[in-house]
N, C-alpha and C positions, 0 to 999 in steps of 0.2 A: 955879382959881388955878394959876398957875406950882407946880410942885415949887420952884423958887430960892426962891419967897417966903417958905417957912417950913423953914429947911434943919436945923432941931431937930427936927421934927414929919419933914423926910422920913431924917432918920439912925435917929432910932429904929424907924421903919418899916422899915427894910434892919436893923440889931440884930436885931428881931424875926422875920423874915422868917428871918435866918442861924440863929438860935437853934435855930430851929422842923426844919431841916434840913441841923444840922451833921454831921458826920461825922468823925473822925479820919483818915480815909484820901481826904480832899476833895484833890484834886493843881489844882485850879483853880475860880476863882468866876468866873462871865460876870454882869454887871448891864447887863441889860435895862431899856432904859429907854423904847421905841420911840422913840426921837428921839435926842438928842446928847448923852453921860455929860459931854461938855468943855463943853457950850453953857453959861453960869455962867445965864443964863436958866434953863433947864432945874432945871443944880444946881448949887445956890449952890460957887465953888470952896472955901470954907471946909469943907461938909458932905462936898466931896468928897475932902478931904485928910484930913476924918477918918474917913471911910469905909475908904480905903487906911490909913490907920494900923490903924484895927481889926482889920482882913487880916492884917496884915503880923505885929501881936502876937498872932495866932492861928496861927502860922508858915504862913499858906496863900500857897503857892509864886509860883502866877501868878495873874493878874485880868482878864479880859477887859472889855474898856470899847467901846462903840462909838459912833461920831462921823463928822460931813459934815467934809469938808476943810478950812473954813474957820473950824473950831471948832480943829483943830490947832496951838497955839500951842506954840513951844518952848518961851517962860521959864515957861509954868504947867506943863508935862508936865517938862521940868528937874523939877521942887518934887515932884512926884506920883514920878519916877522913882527922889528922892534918897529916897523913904519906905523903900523896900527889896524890897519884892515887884516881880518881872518882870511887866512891863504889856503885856498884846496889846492893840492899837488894831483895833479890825475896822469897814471903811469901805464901805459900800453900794456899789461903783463901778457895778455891774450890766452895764456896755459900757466898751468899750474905742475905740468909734464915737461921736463925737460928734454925731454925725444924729440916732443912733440914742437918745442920752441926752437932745436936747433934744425930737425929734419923738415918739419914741413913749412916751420915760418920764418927759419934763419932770422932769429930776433936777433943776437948775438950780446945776449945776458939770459942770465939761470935766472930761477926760482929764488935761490939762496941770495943772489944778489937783488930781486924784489925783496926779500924781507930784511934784510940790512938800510935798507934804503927807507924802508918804513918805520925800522927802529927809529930813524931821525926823524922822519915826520913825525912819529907820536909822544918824541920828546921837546919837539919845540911846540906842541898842540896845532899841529898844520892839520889838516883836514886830509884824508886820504880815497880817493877814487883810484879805483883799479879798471880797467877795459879788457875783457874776457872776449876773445874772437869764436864765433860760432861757424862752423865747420872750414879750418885750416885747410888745404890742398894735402893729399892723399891718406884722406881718412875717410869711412861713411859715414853715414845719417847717421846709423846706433853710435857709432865711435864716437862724434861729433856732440852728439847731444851728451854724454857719459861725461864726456873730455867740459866740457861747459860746467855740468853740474857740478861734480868734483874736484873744478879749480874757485868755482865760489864758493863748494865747502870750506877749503880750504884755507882761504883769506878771511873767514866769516869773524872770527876776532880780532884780524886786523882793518880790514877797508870799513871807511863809513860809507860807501858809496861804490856798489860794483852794476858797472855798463856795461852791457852784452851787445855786441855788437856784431851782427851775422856778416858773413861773406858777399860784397862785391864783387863783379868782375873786372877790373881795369883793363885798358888798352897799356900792351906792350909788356906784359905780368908773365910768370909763368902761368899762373892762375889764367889766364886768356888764353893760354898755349894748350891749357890741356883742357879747358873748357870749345875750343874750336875744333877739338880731335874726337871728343863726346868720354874725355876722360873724367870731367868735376863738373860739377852743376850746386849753384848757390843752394844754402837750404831751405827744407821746406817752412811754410807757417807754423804747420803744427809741431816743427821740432822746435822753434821758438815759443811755443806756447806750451809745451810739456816742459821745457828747460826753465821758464818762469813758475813755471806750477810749481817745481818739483824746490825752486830757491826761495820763493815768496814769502818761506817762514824763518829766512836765516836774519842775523839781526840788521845788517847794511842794509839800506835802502836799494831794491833794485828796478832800474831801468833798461830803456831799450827801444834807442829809435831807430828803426832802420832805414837803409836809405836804397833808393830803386825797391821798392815791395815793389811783386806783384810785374814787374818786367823784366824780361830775359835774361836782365845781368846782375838781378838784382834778385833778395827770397820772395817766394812765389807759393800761393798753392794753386788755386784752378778761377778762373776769370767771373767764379760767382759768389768768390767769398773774399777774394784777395781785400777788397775796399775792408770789408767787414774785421776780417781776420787783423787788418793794419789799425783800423782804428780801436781795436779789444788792446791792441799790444801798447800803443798811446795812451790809453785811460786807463792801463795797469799800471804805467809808470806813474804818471800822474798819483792815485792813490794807493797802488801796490795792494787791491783787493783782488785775489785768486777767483772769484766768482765772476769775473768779466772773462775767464780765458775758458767759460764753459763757452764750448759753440761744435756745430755739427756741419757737416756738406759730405756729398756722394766723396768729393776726390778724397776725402780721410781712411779712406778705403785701401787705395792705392799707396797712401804714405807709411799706413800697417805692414802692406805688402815689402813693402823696399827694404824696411827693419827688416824682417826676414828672412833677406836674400843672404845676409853675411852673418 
């Protein structure tokens, strides 16, 4: 069943949830909801204005909420704005190429509709994260890292906040379909660490946690640097100093090689 359908049963479940792991020094709640916090589908708008109220009498500062473009409605984020706690919207863009969002990521929204959507965020002063996916299914490594760099050019006046977020493999994906035939392979460390270097000086803050570093289905360079290489990319987000992402290993050799091949 929808979470909208039962929006008592799903508030007390977030109560619960917050209860279990509050903190007095919390400076931000992100609700995860894999899908759309705005979709009233999803959650009922009712459940979710008293979600934000419960926040807000808990003094917890900001709330991250995140949504497809077309769940971005002013007059409902007006009502959510006027609760009182600063609201970050964070918006899956992953490309800034519309080729690139309908052929290989079948997002099923443009560019143009990310920036319509942000027009409303930065009229209601909502806070804006954007998610930049690092190497989409059938692109390379050069294409991949290019495709990253100049979709955070891109946003660099609008997002306060752009996450790169490299390629997993999920079970049941196409992405697993052509990663089990020896068609796609997650990318490398060093294209996440040239793609940080090369954005480190735009004005949004950039992060980048990835998730499976360093195993099979996850980005990887070679089993002597992977620890190293994951925690340089952790303590760049952290302080966003490009002098953490100097680092060297034999396999960066091999990663030069690959750029070369296309």
């Amino acid at each position: 069943d929808s979470p909208g359908d039962s929006s008592i049963d799903l508030f007390n479940v977030f109560v619960d949830e917050f209860n279990s792991a509050y903190d007095k020094e919390i400076k931000k709640v992100k609700i995860f909801t894999s899908g759309s916090f705005l979709d009233p589908k999803e959650v009922n708008q009712d459940c979710a204005k008293k979600i934000i109220t419960f926040l807000s009498e808990r003094d917890i500062p900001e709330v991250t909420l995140e949504s497809r473009p077309e769940y971005i409605k002013e007059d409902y984020l007006e009502e959510l704005v006027g609760i009182g706690v600063q609201i970050e919207v964070a918006i899956g863009l992953e490309s800034s190429n519309n080729r690139i969002l309908q052929h290989s990521i079948n997002k099923g929204f443009t560019f143009e509709d990310f920036l319509s959507a942000s027009e409303i965020l930065k009229k209601l002063g909502i806070k804006n994260k954007a998610y930049i996916m690092i190497k989409p299914p059938f692109l390379t490594e050069k294409e991949a890292i290019h495709d990253a760099i100049n979709s955070a050019r891109a946003i660099e006046s609008i997002a306060d906040v752009i996450s790169f977020n490299p390629m997993t493999v999920h079970k049941n994906t196409l992405v697993e379909y052509l990663w089990n035939k020896g068609e796609y392979s997650p990318p490398w460390g060093w294209s996440i660490l040239e793609i940080l270097k090369e954005t480190s000086e735009l004005r949004p803050d950039i992060i980048c946690h990835p998730v499976a570093f360093g195993r099979s289905r996850g980005p990887k360079n070679c089993k002597n640097c992977n620890r190293e290489i994951e925690k340089r990319i952790l303590e760049f987000s952290i302080n966003n100093n490009p002098k953490v992402l100097e680092y060297d290993c034999e396999c960066k050799k091999e990663w030069q090689e690959e750029l070369l091949k296309f």
